[in-house]
Structures are given as structure tokens and as C-alpha cells.
HTML snippet that shows the backbone in 3Dmol.js (N, CA, C, O; Angstrom):
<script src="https://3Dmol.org/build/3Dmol-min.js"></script>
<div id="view" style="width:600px;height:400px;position:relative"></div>
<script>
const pdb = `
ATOM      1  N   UNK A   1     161.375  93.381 153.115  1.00  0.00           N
ATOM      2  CA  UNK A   1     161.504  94.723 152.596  1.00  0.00           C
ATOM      3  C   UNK A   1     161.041  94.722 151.136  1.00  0.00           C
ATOM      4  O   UNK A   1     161.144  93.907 150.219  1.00  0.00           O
ATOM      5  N   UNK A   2     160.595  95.716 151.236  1.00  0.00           N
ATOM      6  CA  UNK A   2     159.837  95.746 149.489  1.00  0.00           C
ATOM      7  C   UNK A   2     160.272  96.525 148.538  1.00  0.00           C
ATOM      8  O   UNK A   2     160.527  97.683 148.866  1.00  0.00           O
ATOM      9  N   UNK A   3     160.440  96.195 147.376  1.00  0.00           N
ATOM     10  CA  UNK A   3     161.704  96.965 146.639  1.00  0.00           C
ATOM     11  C   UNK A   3     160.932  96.838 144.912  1.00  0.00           C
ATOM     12  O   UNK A   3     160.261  95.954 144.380  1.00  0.00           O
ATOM     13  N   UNK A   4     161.455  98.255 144.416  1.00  0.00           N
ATOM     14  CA  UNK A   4     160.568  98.765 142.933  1.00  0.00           C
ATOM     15  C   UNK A   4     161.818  98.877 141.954  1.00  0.00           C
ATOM     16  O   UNK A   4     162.807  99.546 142.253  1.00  0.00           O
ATOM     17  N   UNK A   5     161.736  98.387 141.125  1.00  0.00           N
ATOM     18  CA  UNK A   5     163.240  98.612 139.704  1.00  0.00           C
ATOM     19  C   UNK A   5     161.752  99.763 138.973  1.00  0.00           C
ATOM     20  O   UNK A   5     160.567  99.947 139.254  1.00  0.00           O
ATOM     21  N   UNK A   6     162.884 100.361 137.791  1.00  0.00           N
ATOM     22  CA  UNK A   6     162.508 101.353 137.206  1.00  0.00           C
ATOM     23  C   UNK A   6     161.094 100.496 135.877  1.00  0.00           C
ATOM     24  O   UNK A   6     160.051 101.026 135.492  1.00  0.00           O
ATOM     25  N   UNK A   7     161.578  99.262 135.550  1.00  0.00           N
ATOM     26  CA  UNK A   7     160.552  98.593 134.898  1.00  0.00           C
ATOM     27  C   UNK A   7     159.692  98.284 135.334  1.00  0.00           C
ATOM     28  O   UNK A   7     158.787  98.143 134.513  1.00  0.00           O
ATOM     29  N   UNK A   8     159.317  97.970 136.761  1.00  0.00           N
ATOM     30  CA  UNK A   8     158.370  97.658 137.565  1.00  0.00           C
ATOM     31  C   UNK A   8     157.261  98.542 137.239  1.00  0.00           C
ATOM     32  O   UNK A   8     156.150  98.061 137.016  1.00  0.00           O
ATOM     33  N   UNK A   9     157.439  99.608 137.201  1.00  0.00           N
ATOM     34  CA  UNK A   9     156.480 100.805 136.821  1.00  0.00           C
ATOM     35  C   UNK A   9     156.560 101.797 135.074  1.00  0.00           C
ATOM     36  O   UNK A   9     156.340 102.995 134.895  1.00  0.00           O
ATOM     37  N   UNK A  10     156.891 100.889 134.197  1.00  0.00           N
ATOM     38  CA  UNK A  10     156.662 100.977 132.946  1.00  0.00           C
ATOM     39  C   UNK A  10     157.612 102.539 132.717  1.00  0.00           C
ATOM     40  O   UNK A  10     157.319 103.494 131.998  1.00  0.00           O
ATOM     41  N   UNK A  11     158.744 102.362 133.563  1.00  0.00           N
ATOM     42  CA  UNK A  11     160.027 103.497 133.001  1.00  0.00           C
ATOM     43  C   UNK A  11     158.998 104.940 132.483  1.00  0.00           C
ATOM     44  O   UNK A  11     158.553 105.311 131.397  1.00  0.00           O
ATOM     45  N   UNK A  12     158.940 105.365 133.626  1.00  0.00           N
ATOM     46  CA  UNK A  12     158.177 106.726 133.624  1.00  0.00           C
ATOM     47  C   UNK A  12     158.884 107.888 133.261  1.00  0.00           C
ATOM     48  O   UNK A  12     159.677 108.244 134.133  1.00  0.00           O
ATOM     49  N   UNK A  13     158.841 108.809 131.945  1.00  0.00           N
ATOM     50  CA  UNK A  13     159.741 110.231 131.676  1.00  0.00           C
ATOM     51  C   UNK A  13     159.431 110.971 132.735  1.00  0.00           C
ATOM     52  O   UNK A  13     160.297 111.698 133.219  1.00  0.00           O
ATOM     53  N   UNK A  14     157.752 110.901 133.446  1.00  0.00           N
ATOM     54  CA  UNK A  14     157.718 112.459 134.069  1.00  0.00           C
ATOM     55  C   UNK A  14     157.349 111.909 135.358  1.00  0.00           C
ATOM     56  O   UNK A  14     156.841 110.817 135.612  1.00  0.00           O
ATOM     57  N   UNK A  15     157.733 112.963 136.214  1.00  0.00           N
ATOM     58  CA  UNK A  15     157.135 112.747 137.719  1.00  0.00           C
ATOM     59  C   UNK A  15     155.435 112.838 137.925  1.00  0.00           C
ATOM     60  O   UNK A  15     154.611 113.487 137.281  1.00  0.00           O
ATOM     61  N   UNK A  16     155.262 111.938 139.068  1.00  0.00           N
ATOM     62  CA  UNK A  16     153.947 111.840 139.533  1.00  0.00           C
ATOM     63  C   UNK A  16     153.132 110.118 139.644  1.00  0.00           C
ATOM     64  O   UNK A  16     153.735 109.081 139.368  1.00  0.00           O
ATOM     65  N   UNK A  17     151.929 110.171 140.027  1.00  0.00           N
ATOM     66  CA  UNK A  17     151.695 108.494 140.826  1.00  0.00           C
ATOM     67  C   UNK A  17     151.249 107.466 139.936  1.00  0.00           C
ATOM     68  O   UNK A  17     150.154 107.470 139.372  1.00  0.00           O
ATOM     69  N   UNK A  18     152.361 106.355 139.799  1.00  0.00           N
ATOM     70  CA  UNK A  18     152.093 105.210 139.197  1.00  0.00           C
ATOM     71  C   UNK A  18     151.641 103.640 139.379  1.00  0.00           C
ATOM     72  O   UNK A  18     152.576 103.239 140.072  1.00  0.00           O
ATOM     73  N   UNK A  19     151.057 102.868 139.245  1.00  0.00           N
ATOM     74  CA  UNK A  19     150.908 101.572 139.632  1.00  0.00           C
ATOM     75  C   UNK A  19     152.034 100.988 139.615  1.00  0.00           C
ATOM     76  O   UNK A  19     152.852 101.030 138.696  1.00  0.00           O
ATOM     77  N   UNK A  20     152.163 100.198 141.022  1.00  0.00           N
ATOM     78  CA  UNK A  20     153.288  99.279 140.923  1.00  0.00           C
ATOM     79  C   UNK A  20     152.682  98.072 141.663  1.00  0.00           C
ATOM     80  O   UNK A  20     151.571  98.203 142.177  1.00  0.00           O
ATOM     81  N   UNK A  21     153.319  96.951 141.742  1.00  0.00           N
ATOM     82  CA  UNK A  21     153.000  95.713 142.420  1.00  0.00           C
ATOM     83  C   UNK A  21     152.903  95.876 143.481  1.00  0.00           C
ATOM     84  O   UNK A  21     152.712  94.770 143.988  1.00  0.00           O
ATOM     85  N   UNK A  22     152.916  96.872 144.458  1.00  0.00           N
ATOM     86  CA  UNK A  22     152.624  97.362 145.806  1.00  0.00           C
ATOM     87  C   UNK A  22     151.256  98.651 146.372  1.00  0.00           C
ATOM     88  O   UNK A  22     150.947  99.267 147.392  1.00  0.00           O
ATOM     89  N   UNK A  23     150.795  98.499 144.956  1.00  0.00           N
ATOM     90  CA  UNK A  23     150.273  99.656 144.792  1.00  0.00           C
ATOM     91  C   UNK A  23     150.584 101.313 144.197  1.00  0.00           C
ATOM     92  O   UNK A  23     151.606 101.586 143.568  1.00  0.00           O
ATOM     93  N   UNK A  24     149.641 102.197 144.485  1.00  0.00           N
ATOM     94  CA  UNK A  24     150.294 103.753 143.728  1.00  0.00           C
ATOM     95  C   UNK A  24     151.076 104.382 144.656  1.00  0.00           C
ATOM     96  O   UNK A  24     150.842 104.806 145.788  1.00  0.00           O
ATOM     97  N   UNK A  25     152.617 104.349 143.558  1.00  0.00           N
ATOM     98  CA  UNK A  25     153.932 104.964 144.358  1.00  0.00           C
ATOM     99  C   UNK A  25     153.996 106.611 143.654  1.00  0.00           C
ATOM    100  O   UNK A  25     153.744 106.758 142.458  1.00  0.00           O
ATOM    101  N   UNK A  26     154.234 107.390 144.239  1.00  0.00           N
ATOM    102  CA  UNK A  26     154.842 108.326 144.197  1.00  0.00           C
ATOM    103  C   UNK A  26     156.164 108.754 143.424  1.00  0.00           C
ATOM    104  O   UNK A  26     157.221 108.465 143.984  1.00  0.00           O
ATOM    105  N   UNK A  27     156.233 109.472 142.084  1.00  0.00           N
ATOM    106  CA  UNK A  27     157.919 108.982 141.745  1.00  0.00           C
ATOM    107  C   UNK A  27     157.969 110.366 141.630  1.00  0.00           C
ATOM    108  O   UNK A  27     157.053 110.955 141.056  1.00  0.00           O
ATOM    109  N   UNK A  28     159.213 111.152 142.246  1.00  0.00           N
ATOM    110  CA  UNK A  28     159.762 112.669 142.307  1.00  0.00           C
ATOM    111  C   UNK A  28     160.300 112.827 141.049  1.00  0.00           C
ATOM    112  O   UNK A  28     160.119 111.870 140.296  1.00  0.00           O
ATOM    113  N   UNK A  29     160.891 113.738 140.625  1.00  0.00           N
ATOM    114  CA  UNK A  29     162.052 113.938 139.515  1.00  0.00           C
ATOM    115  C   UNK A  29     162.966 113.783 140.373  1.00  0.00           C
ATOM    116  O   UNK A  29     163.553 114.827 140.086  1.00  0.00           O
ATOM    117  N   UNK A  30     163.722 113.254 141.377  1.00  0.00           N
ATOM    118  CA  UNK A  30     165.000 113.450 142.229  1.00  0.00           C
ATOM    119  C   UNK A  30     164.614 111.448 142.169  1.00  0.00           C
ATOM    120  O   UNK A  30     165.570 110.697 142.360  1.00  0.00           O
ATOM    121  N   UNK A  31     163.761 111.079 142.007  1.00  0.00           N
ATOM    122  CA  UNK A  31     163.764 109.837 141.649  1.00  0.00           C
ATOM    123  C   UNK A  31     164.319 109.521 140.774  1.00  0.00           C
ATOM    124  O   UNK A  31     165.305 108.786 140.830  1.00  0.00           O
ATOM    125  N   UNK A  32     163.713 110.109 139.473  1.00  0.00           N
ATOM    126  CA  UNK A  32     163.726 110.249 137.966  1.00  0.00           C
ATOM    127  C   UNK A  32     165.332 110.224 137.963  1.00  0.00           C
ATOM    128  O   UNK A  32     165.911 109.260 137.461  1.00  0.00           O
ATOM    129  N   UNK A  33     165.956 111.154 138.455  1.00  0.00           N
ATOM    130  CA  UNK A  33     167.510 111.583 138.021  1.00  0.00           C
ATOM    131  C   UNK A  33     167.697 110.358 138.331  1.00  0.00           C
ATOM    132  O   UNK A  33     167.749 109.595 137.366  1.00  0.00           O
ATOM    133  N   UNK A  34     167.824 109.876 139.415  1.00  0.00           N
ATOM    134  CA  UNK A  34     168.366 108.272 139.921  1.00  0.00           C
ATOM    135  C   UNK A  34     168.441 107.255 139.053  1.00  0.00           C
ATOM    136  O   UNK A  34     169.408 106.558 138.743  1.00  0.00           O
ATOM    137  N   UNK A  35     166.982 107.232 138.576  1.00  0.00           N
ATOM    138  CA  UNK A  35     167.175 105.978 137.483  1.00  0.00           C
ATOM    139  C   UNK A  35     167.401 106.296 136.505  1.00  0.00           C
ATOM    140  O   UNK A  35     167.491 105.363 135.707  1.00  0.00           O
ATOM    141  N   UNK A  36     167.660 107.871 135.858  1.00  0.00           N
ATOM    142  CA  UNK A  36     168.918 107.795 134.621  1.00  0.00           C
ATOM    143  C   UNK A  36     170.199 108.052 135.069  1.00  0.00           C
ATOM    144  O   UNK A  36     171.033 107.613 134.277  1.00  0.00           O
ATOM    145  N   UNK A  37     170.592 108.503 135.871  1.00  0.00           N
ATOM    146  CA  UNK A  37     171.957 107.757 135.993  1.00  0.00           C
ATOM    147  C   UNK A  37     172.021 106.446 135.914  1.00  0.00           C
ATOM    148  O   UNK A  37     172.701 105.907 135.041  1.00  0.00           O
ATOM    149  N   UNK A  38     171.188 105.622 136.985  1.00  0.00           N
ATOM    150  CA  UNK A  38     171.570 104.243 137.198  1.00  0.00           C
ATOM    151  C   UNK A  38     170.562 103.434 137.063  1.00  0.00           C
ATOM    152  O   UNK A  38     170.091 103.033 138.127  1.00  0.00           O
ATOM    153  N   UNK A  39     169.825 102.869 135.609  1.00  0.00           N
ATOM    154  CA  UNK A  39     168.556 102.429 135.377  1.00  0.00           C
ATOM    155  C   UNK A  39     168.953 101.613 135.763  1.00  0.00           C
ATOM    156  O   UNK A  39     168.053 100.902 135.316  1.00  0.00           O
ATOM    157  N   UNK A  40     169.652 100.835 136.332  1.00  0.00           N
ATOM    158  CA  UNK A  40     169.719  99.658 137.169  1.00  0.00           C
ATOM    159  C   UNK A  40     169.039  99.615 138.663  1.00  0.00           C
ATOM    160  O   UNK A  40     168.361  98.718 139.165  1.00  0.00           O
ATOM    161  N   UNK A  41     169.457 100.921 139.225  1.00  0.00           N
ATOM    162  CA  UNK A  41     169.199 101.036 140.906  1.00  0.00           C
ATOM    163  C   UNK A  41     167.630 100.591 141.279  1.00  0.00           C
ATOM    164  O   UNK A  41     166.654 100.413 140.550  1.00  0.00           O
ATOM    165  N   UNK A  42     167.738 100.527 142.178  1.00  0.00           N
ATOM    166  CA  UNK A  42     166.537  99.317 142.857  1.00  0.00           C
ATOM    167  C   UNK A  42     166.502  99.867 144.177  1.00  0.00           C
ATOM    168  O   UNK A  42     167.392  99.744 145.019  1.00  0.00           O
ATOM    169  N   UNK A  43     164.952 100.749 144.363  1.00  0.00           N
ATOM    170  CA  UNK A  43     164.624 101.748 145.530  1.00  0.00           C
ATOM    171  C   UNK A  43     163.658 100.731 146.357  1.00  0.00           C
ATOM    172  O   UNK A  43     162.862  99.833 146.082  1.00  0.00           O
ATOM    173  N   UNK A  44     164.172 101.371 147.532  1.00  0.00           N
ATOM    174  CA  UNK A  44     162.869 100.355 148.760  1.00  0.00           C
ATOM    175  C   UNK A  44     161.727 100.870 148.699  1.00  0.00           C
ATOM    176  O   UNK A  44     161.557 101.549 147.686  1.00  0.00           O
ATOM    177  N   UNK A  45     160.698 100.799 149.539  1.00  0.00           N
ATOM    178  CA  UNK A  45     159.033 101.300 149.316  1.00  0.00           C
ATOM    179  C   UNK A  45     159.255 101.776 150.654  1.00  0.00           C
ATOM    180  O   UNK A  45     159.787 101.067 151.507  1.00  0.00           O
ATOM    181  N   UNK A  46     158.822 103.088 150.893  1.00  0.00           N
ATOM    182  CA  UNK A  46     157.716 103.753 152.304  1.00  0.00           C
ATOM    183  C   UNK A  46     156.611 103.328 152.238  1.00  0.00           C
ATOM    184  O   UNK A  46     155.981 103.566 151.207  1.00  0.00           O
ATOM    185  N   UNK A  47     155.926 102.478 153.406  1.00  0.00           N
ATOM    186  CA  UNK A  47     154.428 102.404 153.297  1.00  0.00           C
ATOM    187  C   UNK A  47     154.423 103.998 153.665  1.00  0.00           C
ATOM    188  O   UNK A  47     155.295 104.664 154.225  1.00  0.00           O
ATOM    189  N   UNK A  48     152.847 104.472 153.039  1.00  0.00           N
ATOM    190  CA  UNK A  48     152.005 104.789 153.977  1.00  0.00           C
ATOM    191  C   UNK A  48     151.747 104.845 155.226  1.00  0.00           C
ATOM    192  O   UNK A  48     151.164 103.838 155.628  1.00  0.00           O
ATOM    193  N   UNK A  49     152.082 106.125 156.495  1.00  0.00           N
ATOM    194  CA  UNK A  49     151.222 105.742 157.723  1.00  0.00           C
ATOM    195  C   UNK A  49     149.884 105.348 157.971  1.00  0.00           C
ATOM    196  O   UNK A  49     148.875 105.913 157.550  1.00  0.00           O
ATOM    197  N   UNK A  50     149.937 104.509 158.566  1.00  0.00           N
ATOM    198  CA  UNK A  50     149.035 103.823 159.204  1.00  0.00           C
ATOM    199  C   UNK A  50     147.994 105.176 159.919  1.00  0.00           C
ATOM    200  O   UNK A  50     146.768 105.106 159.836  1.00  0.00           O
ATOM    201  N   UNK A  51     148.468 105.978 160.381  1.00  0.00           N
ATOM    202  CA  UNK A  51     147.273 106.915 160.659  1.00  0.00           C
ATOM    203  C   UNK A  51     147.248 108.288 159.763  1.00  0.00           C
ATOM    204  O   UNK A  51     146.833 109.398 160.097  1.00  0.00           O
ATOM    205  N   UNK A  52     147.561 108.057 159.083  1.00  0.00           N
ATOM    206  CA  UNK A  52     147.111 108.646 157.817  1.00  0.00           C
ATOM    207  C   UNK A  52     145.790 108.386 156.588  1.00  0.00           C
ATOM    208  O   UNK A  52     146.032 107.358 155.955  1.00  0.00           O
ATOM    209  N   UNK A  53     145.194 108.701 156.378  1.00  0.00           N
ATOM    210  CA  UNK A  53     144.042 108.620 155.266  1.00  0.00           C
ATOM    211  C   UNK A  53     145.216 108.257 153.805  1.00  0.00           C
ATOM    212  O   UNK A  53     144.751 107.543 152.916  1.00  0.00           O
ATOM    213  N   UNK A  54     146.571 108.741 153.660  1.00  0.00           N
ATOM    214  CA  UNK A  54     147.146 108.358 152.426  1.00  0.00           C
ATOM    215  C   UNK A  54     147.276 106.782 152.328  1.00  0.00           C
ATOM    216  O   UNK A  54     147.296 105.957 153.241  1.00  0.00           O
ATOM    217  N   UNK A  55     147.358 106.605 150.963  1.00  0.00           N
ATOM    218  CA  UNK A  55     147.673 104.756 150.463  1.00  0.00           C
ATOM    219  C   UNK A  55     148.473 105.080 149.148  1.00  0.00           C
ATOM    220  O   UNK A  55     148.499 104.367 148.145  1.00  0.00           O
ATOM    221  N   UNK A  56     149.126 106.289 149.328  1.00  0.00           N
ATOM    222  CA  UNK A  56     150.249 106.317 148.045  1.00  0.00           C
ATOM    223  C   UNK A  56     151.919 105.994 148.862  1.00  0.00           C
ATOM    224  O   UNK A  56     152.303 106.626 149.846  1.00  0.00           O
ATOM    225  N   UNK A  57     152.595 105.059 148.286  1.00  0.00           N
ATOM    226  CA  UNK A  57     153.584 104.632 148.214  1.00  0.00           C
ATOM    227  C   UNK A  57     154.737 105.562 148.161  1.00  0.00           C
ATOM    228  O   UNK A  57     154.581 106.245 147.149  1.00  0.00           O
ATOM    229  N   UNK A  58     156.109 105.999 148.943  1.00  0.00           N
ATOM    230  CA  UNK A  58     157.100 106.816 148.442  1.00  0.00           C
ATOM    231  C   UNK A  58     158.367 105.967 148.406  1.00  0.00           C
ATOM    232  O   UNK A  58     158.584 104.907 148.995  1.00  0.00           O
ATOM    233  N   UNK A  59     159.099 106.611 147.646  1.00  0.00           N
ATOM    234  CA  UNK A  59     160.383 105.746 147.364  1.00  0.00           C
ATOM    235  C   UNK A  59     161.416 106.118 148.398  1.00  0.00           C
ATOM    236  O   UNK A  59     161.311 107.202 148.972  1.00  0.00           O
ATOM    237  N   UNK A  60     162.661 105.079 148.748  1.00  0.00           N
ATOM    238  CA  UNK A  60     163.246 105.456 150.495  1.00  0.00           C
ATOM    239  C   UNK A  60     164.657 105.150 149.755  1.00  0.00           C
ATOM    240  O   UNK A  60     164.639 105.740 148.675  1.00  0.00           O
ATOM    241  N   UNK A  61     165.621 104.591 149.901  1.00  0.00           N
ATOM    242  CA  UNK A  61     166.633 104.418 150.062  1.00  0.00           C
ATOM    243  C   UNK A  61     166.826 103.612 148.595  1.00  0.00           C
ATOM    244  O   UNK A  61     165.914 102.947 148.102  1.00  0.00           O
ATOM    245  N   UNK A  62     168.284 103.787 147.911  1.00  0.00           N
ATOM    246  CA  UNK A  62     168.421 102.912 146.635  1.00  0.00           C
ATOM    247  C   UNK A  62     169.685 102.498 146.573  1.00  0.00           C
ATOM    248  O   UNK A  62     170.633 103.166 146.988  1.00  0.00           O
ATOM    249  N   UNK A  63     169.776 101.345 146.038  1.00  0.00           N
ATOM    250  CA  UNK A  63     170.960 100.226 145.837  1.00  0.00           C
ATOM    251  C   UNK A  63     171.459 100.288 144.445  1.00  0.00           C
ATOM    252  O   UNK A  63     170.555 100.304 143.609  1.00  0.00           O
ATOM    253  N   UNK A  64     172.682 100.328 143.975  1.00  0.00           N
ATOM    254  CA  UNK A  64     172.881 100.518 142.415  1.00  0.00           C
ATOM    255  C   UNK A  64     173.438  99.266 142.477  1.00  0.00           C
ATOM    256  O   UNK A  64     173.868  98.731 141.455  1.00  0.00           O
TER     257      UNK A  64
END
`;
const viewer = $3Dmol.createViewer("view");
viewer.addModel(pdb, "pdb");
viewer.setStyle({}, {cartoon: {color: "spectrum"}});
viewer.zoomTo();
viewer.render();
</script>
């Protein structure tokens, strides 16, 4: 399972697609809130479908 901390992607203020070690993820502001409450929490990765033309990354489930 593949998993992104908020430093992984250079602690982003605003929403929208960043490089991460998995490639370009997707970060919401409903992300954003997450990791200021809990700049600790540590979100899993959505690939991309496979029959989809997308290769941007979304964030799934988070662990504080």
C-alpha cells in the first residue's frame, strides 16, 4: 500500500496537483484541512484507473 505524509509533497497552502514519489497527486482543500489539524496524518494513494486516460494520483483513507 502506498502512502504520502504532508512533507512528501513540500506542505502545500493551496489545493491542486503536486509531485510526489508516486507521481502527480491530486490534493483537495478537505485534504488540506486534514493535514492542519493533524500534520502528522499519513493518507494512502488511489491509483488511477487502469481504463482511464488519467495518471493523476487521489488521496483515500488517513491514519493520524
Amino acid at each position: 500500500m502506498q502512502r504520502l505524509r504532508f512533507s512528501d509533497i513540500g506542505e502545500p497552502s493551496e489545493p491542486g496537483q503536486y509531485r510526489s514519489p508516486y507521481g502527480l497527486v491530486e490534493i483537495t482543500r478537505n485534504d488540506l484541512a486534514v493535514w492542519k489539524a493533524f500534520p502528522d496524518a499519513i493518507f494512502t494513494i488511489i491509483a488511477p484507473s487502469p481504463y482511464l486516460s488519467a495518471t493523476i494520483f487521489r488521496l483515500g483513507t488517513f491514519e493520524v
